[in-house]
C-alpha positions in Angstrom: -45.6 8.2 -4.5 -43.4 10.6 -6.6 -39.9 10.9 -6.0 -40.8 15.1 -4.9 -43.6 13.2 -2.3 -41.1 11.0 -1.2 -37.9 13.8 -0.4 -40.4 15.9 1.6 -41.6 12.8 3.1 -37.8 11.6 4.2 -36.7 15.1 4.9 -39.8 15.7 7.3 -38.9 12.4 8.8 -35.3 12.8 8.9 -35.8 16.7 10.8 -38.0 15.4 13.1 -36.4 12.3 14.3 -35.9 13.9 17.5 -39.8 14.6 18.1 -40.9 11.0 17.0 -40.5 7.5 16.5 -38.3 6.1 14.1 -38.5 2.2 12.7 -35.8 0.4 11.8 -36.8 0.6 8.0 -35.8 -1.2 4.9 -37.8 1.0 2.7 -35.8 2.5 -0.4 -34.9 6.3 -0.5 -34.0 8.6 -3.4 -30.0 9.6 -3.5 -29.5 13.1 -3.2 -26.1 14.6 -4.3 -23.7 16.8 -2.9 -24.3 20.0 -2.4 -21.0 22.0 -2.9 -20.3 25.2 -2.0 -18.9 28.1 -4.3 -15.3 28.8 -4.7 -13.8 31.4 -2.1 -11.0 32.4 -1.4 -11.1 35.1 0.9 -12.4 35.2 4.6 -13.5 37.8 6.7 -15.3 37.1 10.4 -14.0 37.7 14.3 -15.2 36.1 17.2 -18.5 37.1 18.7 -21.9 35.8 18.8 -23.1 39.6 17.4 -20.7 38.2 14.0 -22.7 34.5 13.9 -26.1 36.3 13.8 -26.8 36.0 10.5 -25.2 32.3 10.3 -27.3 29.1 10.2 -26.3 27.3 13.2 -25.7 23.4 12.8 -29.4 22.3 13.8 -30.1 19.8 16.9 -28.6 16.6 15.2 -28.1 15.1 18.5 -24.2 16.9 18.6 -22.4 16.8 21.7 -23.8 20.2 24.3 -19.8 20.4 26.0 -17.4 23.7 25.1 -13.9 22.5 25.3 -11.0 24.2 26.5 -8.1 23.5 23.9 -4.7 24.5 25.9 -2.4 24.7 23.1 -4.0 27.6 21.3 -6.3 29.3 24.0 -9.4 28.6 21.8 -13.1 26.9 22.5 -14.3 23.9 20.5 -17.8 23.2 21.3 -21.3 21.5 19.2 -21.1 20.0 15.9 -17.3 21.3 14.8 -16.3 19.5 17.9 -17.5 16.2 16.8 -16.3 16.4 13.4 -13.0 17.6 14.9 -13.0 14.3 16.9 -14.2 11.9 13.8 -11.2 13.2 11.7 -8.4 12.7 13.9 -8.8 15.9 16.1 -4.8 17.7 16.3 -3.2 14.7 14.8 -5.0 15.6 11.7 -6.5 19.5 11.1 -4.1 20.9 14.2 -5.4 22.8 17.2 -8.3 25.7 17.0 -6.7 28.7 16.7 -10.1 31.1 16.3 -13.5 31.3 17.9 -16.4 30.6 15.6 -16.6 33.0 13.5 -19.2 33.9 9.8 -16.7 33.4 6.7 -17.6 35.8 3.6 -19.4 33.3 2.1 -21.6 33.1 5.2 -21.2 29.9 6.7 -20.3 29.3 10.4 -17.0 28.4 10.2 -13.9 27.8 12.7 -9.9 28.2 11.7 -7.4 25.6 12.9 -4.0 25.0 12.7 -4.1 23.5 9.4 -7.6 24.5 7.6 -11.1 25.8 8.4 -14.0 23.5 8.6 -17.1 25.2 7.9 -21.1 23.9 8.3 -23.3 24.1 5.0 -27.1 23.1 5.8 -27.3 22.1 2.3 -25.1 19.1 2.8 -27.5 17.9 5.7 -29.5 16.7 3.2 -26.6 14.1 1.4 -24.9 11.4 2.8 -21.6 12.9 2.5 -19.4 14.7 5.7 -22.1 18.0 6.5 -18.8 20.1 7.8 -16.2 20.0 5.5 -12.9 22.2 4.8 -13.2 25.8 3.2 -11.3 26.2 -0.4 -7.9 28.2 0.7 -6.0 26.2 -1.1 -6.2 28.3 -4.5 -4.9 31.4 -2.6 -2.2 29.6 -1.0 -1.0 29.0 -4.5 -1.4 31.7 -5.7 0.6 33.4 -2.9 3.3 31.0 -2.7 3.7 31.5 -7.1 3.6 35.4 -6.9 6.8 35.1 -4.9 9.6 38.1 -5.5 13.1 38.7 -5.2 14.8 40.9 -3.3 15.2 43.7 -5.9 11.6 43.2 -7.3 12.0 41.0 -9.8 9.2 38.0 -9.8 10.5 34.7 -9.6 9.0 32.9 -13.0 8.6 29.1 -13.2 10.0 27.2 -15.9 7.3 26.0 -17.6 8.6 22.5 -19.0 8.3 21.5 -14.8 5.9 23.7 -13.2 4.1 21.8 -10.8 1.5 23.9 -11.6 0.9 23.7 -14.6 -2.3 20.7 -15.3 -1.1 17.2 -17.4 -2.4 17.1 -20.8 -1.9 14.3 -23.5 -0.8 11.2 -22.5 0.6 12.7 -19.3 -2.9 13.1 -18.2 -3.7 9.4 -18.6 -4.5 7.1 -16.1 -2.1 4.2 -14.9 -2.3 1.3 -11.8 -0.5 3.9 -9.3 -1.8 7.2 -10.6 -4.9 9.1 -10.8 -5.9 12.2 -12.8 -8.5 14.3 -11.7 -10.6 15.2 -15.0 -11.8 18.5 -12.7 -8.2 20.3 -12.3 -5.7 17.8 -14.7 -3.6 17.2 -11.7 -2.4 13.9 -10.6 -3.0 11.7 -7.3 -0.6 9.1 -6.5 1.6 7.4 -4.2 1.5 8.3 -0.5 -0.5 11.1 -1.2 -3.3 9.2 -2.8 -3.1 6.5 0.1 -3.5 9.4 2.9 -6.3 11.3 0.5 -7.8 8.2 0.3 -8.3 7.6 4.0 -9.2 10.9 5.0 -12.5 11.4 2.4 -10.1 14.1 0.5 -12.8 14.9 -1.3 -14.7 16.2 0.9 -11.8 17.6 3.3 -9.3 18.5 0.7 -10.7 18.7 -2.6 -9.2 17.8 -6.1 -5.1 18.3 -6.4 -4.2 21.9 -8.0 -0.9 21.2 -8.3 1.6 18.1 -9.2 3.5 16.6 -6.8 7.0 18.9 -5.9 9.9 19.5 -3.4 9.5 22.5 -1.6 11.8 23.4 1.5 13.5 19.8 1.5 10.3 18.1 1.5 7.6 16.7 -0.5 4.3 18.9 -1.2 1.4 18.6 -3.4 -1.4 21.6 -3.2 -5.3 20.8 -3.1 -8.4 23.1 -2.8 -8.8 23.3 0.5 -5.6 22.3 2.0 -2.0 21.3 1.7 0.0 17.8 1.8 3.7 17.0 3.1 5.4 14.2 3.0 8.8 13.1 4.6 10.5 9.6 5.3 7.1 8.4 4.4 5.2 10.2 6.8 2.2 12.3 5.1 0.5 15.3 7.1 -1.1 18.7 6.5 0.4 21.9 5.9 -0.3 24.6 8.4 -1.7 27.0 6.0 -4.1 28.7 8.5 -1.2 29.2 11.4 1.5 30.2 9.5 -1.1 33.0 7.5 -4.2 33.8 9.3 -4.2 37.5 8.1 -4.3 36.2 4.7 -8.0 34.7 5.3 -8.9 37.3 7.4 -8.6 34.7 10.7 -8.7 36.3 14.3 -5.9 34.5 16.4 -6.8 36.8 19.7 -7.0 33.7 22.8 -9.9 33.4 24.5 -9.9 33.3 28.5 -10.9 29.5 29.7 -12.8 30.8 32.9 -14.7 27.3 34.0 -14.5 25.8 30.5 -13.1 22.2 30.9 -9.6 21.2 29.0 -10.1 19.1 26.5 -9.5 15.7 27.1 -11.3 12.5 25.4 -11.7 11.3 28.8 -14.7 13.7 28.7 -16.3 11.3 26.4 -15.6 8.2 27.1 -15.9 7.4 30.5 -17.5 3.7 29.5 -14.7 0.8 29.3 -14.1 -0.5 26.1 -15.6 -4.5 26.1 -12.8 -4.8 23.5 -9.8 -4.0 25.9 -8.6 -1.3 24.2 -7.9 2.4 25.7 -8.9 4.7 23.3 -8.1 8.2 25.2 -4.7 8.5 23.8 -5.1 7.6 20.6 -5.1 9.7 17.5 -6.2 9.6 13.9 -9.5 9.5 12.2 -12.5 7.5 13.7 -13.8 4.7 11.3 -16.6 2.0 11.8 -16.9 -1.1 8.8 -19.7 -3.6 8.8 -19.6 -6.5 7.2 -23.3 -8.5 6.5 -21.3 -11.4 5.1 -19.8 -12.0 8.4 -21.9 -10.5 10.4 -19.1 -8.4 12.4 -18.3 -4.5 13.1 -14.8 -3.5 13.5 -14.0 0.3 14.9 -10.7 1.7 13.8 -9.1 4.9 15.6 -6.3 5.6 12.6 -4.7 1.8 12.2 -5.5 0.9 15.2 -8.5 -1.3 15.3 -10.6 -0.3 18.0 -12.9 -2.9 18.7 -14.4 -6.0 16.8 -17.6 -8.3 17.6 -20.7 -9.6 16.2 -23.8 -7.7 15.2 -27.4 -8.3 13.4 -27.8 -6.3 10.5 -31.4 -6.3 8.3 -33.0 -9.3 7.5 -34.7 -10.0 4.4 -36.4 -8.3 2.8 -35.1 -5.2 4.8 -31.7 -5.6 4.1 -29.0 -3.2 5.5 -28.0 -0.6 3.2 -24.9 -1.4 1.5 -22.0 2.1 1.0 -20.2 4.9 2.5 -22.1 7.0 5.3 -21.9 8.9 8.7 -22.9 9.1 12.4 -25.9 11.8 11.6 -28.2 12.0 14.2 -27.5 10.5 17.5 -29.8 9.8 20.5 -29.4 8.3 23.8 -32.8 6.4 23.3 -36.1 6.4 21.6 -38.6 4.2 20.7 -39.1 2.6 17.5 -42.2 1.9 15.4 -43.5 1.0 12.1 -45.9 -1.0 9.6 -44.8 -4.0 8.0 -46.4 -5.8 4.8 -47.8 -9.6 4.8 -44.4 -10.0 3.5 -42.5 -8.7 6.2 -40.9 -5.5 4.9 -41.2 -2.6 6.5 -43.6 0.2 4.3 -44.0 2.9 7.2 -42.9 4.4 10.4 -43.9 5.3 13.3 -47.4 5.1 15.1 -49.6 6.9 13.9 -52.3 5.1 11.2 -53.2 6.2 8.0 -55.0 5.3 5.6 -52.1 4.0 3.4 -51.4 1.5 6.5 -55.1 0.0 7.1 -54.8 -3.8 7.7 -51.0 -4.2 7.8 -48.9 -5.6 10.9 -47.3 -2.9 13.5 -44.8 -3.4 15.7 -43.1 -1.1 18.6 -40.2 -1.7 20.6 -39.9 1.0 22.9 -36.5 2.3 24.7 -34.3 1.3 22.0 -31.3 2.6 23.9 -27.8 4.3 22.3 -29.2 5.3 18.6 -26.7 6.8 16.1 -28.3 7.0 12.2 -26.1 6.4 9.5 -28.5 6.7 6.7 -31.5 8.0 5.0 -33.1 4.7 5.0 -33.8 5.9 8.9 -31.2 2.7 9.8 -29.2 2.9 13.0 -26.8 1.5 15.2 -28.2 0.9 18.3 -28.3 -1.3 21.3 -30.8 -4.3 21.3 -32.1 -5.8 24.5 -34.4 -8.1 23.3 -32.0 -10.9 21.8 -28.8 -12.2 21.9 -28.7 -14.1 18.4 -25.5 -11.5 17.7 -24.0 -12.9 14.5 -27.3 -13.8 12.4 -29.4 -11.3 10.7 -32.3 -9.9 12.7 -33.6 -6.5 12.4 -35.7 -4.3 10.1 -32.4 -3.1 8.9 -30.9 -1.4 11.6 -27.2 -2.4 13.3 -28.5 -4.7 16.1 -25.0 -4.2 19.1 -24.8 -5.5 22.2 -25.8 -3.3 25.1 -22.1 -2.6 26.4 -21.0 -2.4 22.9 -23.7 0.3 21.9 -22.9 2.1 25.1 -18.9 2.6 24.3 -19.7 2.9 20.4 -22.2 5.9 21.1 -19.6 7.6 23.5 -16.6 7.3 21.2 -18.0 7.9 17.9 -19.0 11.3 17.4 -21.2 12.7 14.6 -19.5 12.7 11.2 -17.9 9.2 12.1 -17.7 7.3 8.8 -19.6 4.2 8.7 -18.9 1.8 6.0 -21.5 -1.0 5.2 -20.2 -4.0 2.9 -21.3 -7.2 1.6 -19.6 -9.4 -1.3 -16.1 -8.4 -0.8 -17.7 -4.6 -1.3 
C-alpha cells in the first residue's frame, strides 16, 4: 500500500474511531508533521455564537460536554479548550479566562486568558503534537513595549551593544552545555527559562525566544512568539500579556452571567479515589503521564508532584508499544476492540469486518474494553483490561494494558491534550 493509501486509510480510521472498532495495533504509521499556523498579530472577535459561525469547531474527539463557571474572571470554559486548559496547568499556568470564545482574524476558534490565547487549528489533528496551542502575540508585545516614548515625544532608543533584542551572531550565537540558540530567531534559551520551556512543550505553547534574556521592572524577562517569561527568586511564570492589554488584540473582557453554569472545580472530574493515595483536586501544574516498557510501570505527574505509579502491560512482540512524545487524543468510556493478526502474531488489520486482504488470518474481539484514551496514530490506548492480571509483563497488541481502578481515575483526571511519554532504553 502507498504511503497516500495508507494516510487516507489512518485518517478514515482515526475520524471514525467513535463509529467503530478499534484494535490494539502494532501496525506502523507514516509521521505527519506539524502543521503551523501563519504569523499574526492582530485579533479581532467578540463573544457570540453568530461570531463562531464560520469557525471549525474542535470535532467530537471524545472532549469533556461540561461549561464551567470560572469565578475569578466571570467567563465560561467549556469542550476541548477546557481540557487543554486542565492538561497544562489550568490558572497556575495560562491564568483565568477572561473572554468568551470568540473567531480570531486568522479564523480559528480561539479563547483569551489571563496570560495568552489558545486557539484550535484542525490541521494539527492530524500530528501528534498539542492540536490547541497559543496564538503568536508575542511579536506585538515587543514591538509595543520597544516603541516606548517619553514624555515630550522623544522615542526611547536602545543601545544597540545590549539590546535584548537584537539576535546573537558569531560566536555568541554558538551553542554551549547550558545554552541553546534557536537557528529560527538567533535568540538564546537557557537557564531557568530553558528548564520551565522545557516542561511546558514551549514550542508548541510559546514558540522560539525573540528576545535575550533582560531585567525589566526589577525582574527577569525573556519574550517568545506567543507569550512572555518572568522570573524571580527562582520562580518562573507567564507574563499577563492578554490582561494587562486586551484592546491591543482586539479581546472582549465584557463578564458573562453564570445563570445555572457550575463553578469550576476539579471535583467535577474526579469524583473516583485515587488507588495511589493521592488527592489531586488542589493541585496545580501541568498534567503529565511517562511509561516505561523496561520496567513495565506508568507514573502520572500533576506539576512535580507525582500523581500515581503502578504496573502496566504495554505491546508484546512483535506489536511493540510505540516508543516518543504524544497526547490524550481521543477518549472513550468504552468500546470494543477488533482486529486480524498474521501467523506470526502481529496485528495487520482492524476491526471486524473481512476483506479480502484478511482471507485466512486469525481475528480476535474483546468487546467492552472499558476507559479508552488514544495516544497515538498507531490506534494504541490506554485502557482498562479485565481479562488478566499479569500487570508488570508485556501483553497486549500494543496498547497500555491498566488496571480497572487505575484506568477509571487515569480517564477522569487526564484530559485530552495530556502528554503521554513512552520510553524504553533510558529514552
Amino acid at each position: 500500500m502507498g504511503r497516500t493509501a495508507r494516510l487516507k486509510l489512518m485518517i478514515a480510521c482515526f475520524l471514525l474511531a467513535l463509529a467503530n472498532p478499534i484494535a490494539e495495533t502494532g501496525v506502523a504509521q507514516p509521521t505527519l508533521d506539524s502543521a503551523l499556523p501563519a504569523e499574526t498579530t492582530s485579533f479581532s472577535g467578540s463573544s457570540g455564537l453568530d461570531d463562531l459561525n464560520p469557525v471549525l469547531f474542535p470535532v467530537e474527539f471524545g472532549q469533556t460536554e461540561m461549561t464551567v463557571f470560572v469565578e475569578q474572571t466571570g467567563h465560561t470554559v467549556e469542550g476541548m479548550i477546557l481540557d487543554y486548559w486542565r492538561a497544562n496547568g489550568q490558572a497556575s499556568v495560562y491564568g483565568n479566562p477572561i473572554s468568551e470564545p470568540y473567531a480570531a482574524a486568522n479564523g480559528l476558534y480561539s479563547q483569551a486568558f489571563e496570560r495568552g490565547i489558545l486557539q484550535y487549528n484542525p490541521d494539527w489533528t492530524m500530528t501528534d503534537d498539542p492540536w490547541i496551542r497559543l496564538a503568536p502575540i508575542g511579536r506585538a508585545s515587543v514591538i509595543d513595549k520597544r516603541n516606548v516614548t517619553r514624555a515630550d515625544g522623544r522615542r526611547i532608543a536602545a543601545d544597540r551593544r545590549t539590546d535584548a533584542f537584537t539576535p546573537l551572531t558569531g560566536t555568541d550565537a554558538l551553542q554551549t552545555a547550558d545554552s541553546r540558540v534557536s537557528s529560527a530567531t538567533g535568540f538564546s534559551l537557557s537557564g531557568e527559562f530553558a528548564s520551565w520551556y522545557d516542561r511546558h512543550e514551549g514550542p508548541f505553547y510559546l514558540g522560539e525566544p525573540i528576545s535575550q534574556p533582560h531585567s525589566a521592572r526589577g525582574v527577569t524577562t525573556q519574550y517568545f512568539e506567543n507569550g512572555q517569561l518572568l522570573s524571580s527568586n527562582d520562580v518562573v511564570w507567564m507574563a499577563p500579556l492578554t490582561r494587562e492589554a486586551p484592546e491591543q488584540f482586539g479581546i472582549d473582557t465584557t463578564p458573562v452571567s453564570q445563570g445555572t453554569m457550575p463553578t469550576y472545580s476539579e471535583d467535577m472530574f474526579v469524583e473516583s479515589a485515587n488507588p495511589y493515595g493521592v488527592d489531586t483536586s488542589d493541585l496545580f501544574g501541568r498534567r503529565s503521564i511517562v511509561i516505561s516498557i523496561d520496567d513495565q510501570t506508568l507514573r502520572a505527574y500533576q506539576g512535580e508532584q507525582l500523581v500515581l505509579e503502578t504496573l502496566v502491560s504495554t505491546g508484546l512482540t512483535p506489536n511493540d508499544t510505540e516508543v516518543g512524545n504524544f497526547h490524550v487524543r481521543i477518549k472513550r468510556p468504552s468500546q470494543t476492540m477488533s482486529g486480524f493478526t498474521s501467523n506470526t502474531g502481529e496485528v495487520v488489520a482492524t476491526g471486524s469486518e473481512a476483506t479480502a486482504e484478511t482471507s485466512g488470518l486469525s481475528t480476535y474481539e474483546v468487546e467492552d474494553v472499558p476507559h479508552v484514551m488514544y495516544f497515538n496514530y498507531q490506534a494504541e490506548a490506554l485502557h482498562g483490561a479485565y481479562w488478566h492480571d499479569n500487570f508488570g509483563n508485556q501483553m497486549s497488541h500494543g496498547c497500555v494494558n491498566l488496571q480497572l481502578d487505575i484506568a477509571t481515575f487515569l480517564y477522569e483526571w487526564a484530559p485530552l491534550g495530556t502528554s503521554v511519554t513512552v520510553v524504553k532504553d533510558g529514552f
